[in-house]
C-alpha positions in Angstrom: -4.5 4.9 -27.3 -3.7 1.6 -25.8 -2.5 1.4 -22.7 0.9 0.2 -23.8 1.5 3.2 -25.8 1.0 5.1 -22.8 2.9 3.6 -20.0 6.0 3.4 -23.0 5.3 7.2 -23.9 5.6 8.4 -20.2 8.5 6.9 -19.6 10.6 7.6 -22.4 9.0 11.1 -22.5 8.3 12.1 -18.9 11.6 14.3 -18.6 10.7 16.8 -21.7 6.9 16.9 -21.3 5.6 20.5 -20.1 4.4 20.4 -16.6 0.4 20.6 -16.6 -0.5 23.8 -14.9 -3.3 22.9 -12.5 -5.4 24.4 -9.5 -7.3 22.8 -7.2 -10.6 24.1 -7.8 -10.1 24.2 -11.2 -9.8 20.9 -11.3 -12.4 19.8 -9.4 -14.8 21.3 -11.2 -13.5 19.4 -14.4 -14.2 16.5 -12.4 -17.7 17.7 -11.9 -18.1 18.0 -15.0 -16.7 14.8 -16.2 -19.5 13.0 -13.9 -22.1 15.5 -12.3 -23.4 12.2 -10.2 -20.4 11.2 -8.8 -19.7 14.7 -7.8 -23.0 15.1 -6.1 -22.6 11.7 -4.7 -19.6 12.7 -2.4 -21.3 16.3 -1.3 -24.5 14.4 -0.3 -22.4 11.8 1.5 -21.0 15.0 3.7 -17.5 13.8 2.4 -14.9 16.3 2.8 -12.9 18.0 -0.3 -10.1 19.9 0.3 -7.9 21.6 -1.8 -4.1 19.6 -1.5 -1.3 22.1 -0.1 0.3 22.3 -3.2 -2.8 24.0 -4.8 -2.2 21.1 -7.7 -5.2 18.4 -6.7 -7.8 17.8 -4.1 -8.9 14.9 -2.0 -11.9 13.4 -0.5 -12.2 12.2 2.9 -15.1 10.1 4.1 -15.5 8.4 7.8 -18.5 6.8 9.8 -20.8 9.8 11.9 -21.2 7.6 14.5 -18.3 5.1 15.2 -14.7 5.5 14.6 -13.6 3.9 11.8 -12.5 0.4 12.1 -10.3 0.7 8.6 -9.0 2.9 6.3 -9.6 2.1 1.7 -6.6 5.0 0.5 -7.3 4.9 -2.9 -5.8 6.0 -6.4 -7.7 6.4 -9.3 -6.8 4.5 -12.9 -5.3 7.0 -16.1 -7.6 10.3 -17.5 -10.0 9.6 -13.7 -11.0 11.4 -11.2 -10.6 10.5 -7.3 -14.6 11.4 -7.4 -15.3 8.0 -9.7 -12.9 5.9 -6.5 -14.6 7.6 -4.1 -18.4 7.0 -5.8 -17.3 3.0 -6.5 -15.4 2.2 -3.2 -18.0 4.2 -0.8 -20.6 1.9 -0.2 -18.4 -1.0 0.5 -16.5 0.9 3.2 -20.1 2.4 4.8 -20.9 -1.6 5.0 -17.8 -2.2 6.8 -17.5 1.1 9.2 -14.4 2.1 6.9 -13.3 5.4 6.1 -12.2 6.2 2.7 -9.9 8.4 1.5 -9.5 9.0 -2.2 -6.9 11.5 -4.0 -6.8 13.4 -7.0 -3.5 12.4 -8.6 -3.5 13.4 -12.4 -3.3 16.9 -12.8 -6.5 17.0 -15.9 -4.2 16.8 -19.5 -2.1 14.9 -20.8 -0.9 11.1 -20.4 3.2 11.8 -19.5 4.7 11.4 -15.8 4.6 15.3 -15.4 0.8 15.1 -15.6 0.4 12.9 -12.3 1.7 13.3 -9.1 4.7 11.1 -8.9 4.9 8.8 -5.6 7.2 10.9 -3.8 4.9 13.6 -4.4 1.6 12.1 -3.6 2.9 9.4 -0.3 3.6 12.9 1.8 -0.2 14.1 0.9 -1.5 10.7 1.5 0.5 10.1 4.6 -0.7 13.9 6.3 -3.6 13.2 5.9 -3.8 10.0 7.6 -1.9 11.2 10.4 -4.1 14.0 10.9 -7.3 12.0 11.1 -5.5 10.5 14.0 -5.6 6.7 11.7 -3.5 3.9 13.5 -0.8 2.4 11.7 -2.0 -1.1 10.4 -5.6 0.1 9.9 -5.3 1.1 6.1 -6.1 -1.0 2.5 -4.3 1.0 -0.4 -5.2 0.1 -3.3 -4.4 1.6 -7.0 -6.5 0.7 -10.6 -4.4 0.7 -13.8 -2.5 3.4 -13.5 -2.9 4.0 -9.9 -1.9 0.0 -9.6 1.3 0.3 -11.4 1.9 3.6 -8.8 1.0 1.1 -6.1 4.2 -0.5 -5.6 6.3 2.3 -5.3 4.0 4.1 -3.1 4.0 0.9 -0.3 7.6 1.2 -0.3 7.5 4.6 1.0 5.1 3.7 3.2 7.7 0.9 4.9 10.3 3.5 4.3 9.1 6.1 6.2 8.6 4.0 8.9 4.9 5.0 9.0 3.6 1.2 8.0 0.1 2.5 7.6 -0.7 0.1 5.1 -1.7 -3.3 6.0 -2.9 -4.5 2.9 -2.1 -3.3 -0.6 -4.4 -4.2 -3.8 -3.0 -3.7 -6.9 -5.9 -3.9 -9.4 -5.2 -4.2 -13.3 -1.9 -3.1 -13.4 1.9 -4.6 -12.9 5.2 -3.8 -11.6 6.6 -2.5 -14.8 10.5 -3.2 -14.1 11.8 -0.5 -16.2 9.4 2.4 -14.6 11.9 4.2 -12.5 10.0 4.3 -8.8 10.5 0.5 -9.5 14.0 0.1 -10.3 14.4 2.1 -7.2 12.8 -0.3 -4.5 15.1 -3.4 -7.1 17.9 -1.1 -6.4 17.7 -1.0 -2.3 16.6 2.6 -2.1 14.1 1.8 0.5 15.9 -1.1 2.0 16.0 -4.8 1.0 13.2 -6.0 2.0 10.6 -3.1 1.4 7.4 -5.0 1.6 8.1 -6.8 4.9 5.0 -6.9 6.7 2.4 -6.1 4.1 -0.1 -8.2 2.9 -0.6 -8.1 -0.8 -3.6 -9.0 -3.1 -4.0 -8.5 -6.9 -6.7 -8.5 -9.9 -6.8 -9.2 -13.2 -8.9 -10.2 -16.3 -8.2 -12.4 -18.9 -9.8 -10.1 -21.3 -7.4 -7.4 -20.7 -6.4 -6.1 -23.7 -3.0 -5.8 -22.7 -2.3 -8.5 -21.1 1.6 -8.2 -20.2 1.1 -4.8 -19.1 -1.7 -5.0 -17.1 -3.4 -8.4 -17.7 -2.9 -11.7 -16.0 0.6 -12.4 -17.0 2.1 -8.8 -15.8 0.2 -9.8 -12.9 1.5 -13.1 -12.0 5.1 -11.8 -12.2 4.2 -8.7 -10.2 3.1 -11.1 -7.6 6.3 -13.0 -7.9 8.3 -9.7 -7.7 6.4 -8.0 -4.7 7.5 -11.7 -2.6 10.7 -11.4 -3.8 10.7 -8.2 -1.7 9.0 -9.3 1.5 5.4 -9.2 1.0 3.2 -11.5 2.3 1.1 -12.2 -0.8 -2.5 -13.3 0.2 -4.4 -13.4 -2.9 -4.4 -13.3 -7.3 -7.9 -13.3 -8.1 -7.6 -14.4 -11.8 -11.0 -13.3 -13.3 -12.0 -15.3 -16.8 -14.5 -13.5 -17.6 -13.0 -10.1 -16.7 -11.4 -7.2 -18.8 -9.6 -4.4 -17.6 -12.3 -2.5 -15.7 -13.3 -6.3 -14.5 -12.9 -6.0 -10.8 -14.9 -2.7 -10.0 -17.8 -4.3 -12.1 -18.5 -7.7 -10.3 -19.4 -7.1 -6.9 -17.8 -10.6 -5.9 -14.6 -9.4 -7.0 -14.5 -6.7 -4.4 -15.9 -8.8 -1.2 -13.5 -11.6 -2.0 -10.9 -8.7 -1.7 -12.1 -6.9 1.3 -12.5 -10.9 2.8 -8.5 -10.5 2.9 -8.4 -7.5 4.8 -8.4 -7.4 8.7 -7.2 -4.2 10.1 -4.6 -4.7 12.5 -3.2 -1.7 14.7 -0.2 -1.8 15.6 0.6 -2.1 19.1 3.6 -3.1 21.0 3.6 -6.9 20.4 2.7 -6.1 16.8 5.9 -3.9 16.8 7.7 -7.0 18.3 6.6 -9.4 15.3 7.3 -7.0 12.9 10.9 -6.9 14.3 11.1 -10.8 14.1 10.4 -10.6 10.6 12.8 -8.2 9.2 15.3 -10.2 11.5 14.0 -13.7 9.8 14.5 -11.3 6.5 18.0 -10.4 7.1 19.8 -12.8 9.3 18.0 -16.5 7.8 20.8 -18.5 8.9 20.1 -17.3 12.8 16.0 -17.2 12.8 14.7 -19.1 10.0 11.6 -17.7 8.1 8.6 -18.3 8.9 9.7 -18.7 11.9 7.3 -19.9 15.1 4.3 -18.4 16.0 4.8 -15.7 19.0 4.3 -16.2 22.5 4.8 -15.1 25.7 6.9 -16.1 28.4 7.4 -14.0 32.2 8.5 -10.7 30.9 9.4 -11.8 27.5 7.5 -11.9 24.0 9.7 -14.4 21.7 9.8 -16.3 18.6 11.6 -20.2 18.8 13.6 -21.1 16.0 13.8 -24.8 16.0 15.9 -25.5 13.2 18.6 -22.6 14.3 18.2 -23.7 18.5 17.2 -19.9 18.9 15.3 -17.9 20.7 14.3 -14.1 19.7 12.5 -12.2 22.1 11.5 -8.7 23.2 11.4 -7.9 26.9 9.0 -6.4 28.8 11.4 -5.5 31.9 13.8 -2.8 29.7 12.5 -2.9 26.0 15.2 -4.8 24.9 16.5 -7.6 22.5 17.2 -10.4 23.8 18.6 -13.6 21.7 19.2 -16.7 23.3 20.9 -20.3 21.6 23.9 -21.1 19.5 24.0 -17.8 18.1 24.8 -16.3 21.7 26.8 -19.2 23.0 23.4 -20.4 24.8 23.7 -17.6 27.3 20.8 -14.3 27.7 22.5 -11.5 25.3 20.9 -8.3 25.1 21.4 -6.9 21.2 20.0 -3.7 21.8 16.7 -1.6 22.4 13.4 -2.0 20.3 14.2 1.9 20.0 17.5 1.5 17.9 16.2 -1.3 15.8 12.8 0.4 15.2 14.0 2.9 12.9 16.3 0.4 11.1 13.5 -2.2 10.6 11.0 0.5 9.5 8.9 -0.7 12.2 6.2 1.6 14.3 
């Protein structure tokens, strides 16, 4: 069934479906034996499989032996897939790079509605332990979604901003849009996760021409995804619009996937990154005091600041006390202290 059917068919349908009853090990051996090879693949690899704490789906984790990893692919598998075909396509790449990769199960094995896959308040917690528990540094981490997995994508970012985690750097959404009337998605339109939910994150996007649904999950859904994830603060980096590319287009040409990981430079957060990430929600939410863009950073005696020429002010963090300091017409041209990097922290979503 096309994949318009689908999408239409979970959503209407979602509420009344019956839950899938899965298990864990169940359900990985389904996946082994969907694809003996790609099951073997990850074993051989010394990849770690663990059972998820709701006894519902699994996940592989894969990281250097030698070197800590420099970057994290988080990855989510299309519709009817297993997180042992992302783990099998994405591993090499990472291993090139010194990535880790970590790769969950998120449909349950039957069925095509909403209660079949984990929604993204279900699966961000899983995702989001896991990270923490491998000790990964905010600002390290590519998440990335195919079909299914992309349309999840969006939702799941928010809640990644929202829970003032901001693992993800960069997000690739890959053959499959923003649906506006999926519900995650009319949640982040609606201000649930704040107004400007993608602050910060880089975005990139696939799609082929030869989709054969092009408005769900082709190159026009795409290009208005892109449109929609700016409107909501994300920095978009990339559309790679492939012409000779269908809906599995981007997995299949190696090109695809260097141009993509070209746009990805892991960068941990640390306290100036903290600093510029409060800049930019302020530049977000007060435009007629500090402008966006905004200047490029820079330091002066205690103080890490941003100039807004076209407002006369000055936004700065200081070293001294771990305050805000603003300085121009909007504090009478005098030093005013607007609070702690502490308080605002938690309001921006920054860490």
């Amino acid at each position: 069934m096309r994949n318009i059917v689908r999408i239409l068919l979970a959503t209407a349908v979602g509420l009344f479906a019956p839950l899938v009853e899965a298990d864990s090990i169940s359900l990985l051996n389904q996946a082994k034996s969907a694809n003996a090879t790609r099951y073997q693949y990850a074993v051989s690899n010394s990849a770690e499989v663990k059972s998820t704490s709701d006894n519902k789906a699994f996940t592989i984790w894969w990281q250097p032996s030698t070197t800590p990893p420099t970057g994290v692919i988080v990855t989510l598998h299309g519709h009817a897939s297993y997180a042992t075909d992302d783990f099998f396509l994405w591993h090499p790449y990472a291993q090139a790079r010194g990535y880790a990769v970590l790769a969950l199960q998120w449909w349950f094995g039957g069925g095509e509605a909403t209660a079949d896959y984990y929604t993204p308040t279900e699966m961000y917690p899983i995702i989001a332990a896991i990270l923490k528990e491998k000790g990964v540094t905010p600002g390290t981490v590519l998440f990335t979604g195919y079909s299914r997995g992309s349309a999840n994508s969006y939702a799941v970012a928010a809640l990644d901003t929202a829970a003032g985690n901001r693992y993800f750097h960069m997000v690739l959404s890959n053959s499959g849009g923003a649906a506006t009337g999926y519900p995650p998605n009319q949640q982040i339109a609606a201000g649930t996760y704040g107004t400007l939910p993608f602050s910060g994150v880089s975005w990139v996007m696939y799609c082929g021409e030869k989709d054969p649904d092009p408005t769900i999950n082709g190159c026009p859904a795409m290009s208005a995804s892109r449109d929609w994830v700016v409107k909501y603060g994300a920095t978009f980096s990339l559309l790679m619009d492939d012409a000779a590319g269908g809906h599995e287009g981007f997995m299949t040409n190696s090109s695809n996937v260097n141009m993509a990981l070209a746009q990805f430079a892991p960068t941990p957060m640390t306290a100036n990154s903290v600093s510029n990430c409060l800049f930019a929600w302020a530049e977000a939410n007060y435009p007629q005091y500090f402008s966006a863009p905004g200047s490029a950073s820079a330091n002066y005696l205690q103080y890490y600041y941003r100039y807004y020429a076209s407002k006369g002010n000055y936004l700065g963090v200081s070293a001294a006390d771990n305050h805000i300091w603003v300085l121009g017409p909007l504090s009478g041209n005098v030093m005013a202290d607007v609070g702690t990097v502490a308080t605002y922290k938690s309001t921006a979503g920054c860490k």
